[in-house]
N, C-alpha and C positions, 0 to 999 in steps of 0.2 A: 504494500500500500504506500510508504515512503516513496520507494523508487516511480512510481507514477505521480504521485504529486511533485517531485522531483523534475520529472521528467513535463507534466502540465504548465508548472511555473517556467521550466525554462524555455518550451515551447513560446510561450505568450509575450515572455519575454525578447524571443527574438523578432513576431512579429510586432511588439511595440516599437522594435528599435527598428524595425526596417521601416516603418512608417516616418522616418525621421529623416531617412536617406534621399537627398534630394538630387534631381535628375542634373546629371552636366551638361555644361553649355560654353562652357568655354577650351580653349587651345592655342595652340602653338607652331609655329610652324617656322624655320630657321634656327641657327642663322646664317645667313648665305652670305658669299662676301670672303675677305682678306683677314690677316689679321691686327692690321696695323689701327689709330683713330684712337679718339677717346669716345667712353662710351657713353649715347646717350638713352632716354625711355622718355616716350609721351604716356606713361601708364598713369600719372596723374590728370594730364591732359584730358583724358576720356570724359572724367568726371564732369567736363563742359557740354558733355552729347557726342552725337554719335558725329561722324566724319561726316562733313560735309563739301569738303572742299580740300585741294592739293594744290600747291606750286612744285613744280622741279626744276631743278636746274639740270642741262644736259650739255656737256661741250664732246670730248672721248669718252668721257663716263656722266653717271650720273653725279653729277659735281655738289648738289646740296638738295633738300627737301623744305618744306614747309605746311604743315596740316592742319587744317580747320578743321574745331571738334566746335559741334555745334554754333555759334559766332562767337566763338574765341582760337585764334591764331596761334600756335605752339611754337616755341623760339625754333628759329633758323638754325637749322644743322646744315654744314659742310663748306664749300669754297666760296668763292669770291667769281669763278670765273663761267662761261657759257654761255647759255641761252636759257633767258625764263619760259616759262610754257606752264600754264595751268587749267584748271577742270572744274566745274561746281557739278555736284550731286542734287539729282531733282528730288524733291520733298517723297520719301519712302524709297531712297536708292539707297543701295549698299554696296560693298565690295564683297564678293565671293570668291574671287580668284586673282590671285596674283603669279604669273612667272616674271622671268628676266634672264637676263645672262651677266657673268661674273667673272673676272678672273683673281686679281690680287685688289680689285674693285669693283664694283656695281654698275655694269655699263649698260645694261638695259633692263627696266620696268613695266609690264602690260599689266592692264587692271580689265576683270571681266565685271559687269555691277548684275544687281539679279532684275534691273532692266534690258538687259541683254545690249548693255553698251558695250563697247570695246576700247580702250586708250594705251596707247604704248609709246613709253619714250625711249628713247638713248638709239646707240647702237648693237646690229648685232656682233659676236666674238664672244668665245671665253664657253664656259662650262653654263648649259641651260637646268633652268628651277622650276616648279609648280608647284605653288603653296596654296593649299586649302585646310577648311576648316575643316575637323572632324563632325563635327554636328550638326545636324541639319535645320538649316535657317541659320544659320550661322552667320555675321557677316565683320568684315575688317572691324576690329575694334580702336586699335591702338597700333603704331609701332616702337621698333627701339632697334639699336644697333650702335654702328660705333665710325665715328664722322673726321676728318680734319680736311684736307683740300677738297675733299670728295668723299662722297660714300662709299666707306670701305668695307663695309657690310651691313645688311639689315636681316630684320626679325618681323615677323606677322604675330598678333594678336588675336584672335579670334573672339567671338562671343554672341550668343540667340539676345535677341531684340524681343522684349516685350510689346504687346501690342500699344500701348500707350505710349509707344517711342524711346521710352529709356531702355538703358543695357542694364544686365546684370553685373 
């Protein structure tokens, strides 16, 4: 009689504790890239909203970045030199997909949005990448990586959007 009430409590208690386990939604994806730069993260940035908007810089490589998280703009990582070129995200776009190509730096960028845009910068060369999210509805949340005349490497953030617009 012990061994089954034993065995009832500890049943119940494992389904209490699975009720407590909540579904993931975020990941990771990098980091691609060199190893040289100092390292930066927009992972506080997020907390302005979701990405709405990108500057790159592109001259041989991707020479610096610049990310609008909700209307707030994330300091400037990387060079001085290139060409600007930028994007805005229409009201419920995301990023779902990111490749590029890389050698000892970051010389090319393609973003797919789950409006079915397409944008790609730099050039091609070097060793090709495809970052996605593990979870479905996932979308760009944040980046990070590690910068000085250019982008010497980067990192994908992922994370599922609640319907009210905020991330997790």
């Amino acid at each position: 009689m012990l061994r089954l009430a034993i065995l009832v409590s500890l049943c119940c208690t494992v389904s209490i504790r699975a009720g407590f386990i909540k579904n993931r939604s975020a990941s990771h994806s990098g980091e691609y890239g060199g190893n040289g730069g100092a390292r930066f993260s927009h992972s506080v940035n997020q907390l302005d909203g979701s990405i709405t908007a990108m500057k790159i810089r592109v001259g041989e490589y991707i020479t610096g970045i610049q990310v609008r998280y909700g209307k707030e703009w994330s300091d400037y990582v990387g060079g001085s030199s290139g060409e600007w070129h930028a994007f805005v995200l229409q009201p419920g776009e995301g990023i779902i997909q990111v490749s590029g190509k890389f050698d000892r730096y970051i010389r090319k960028l393609s973003f797919v949005t789950n409006l079915g845009r397409h944008l790609s910068f730099g050039v091609d060369g070097g060793t090709g990448f495809t970052a996605l999210p593990l979870f479905p509805k996932a979308i760009l949340s944040y980046i990070s990586g590690r910068s000085g005349a250019v982008i010497d490497a980067i990192s994908f953030h992922w994370n599922v959007k609640h319907n009210n617009g905020a991330q997790r």
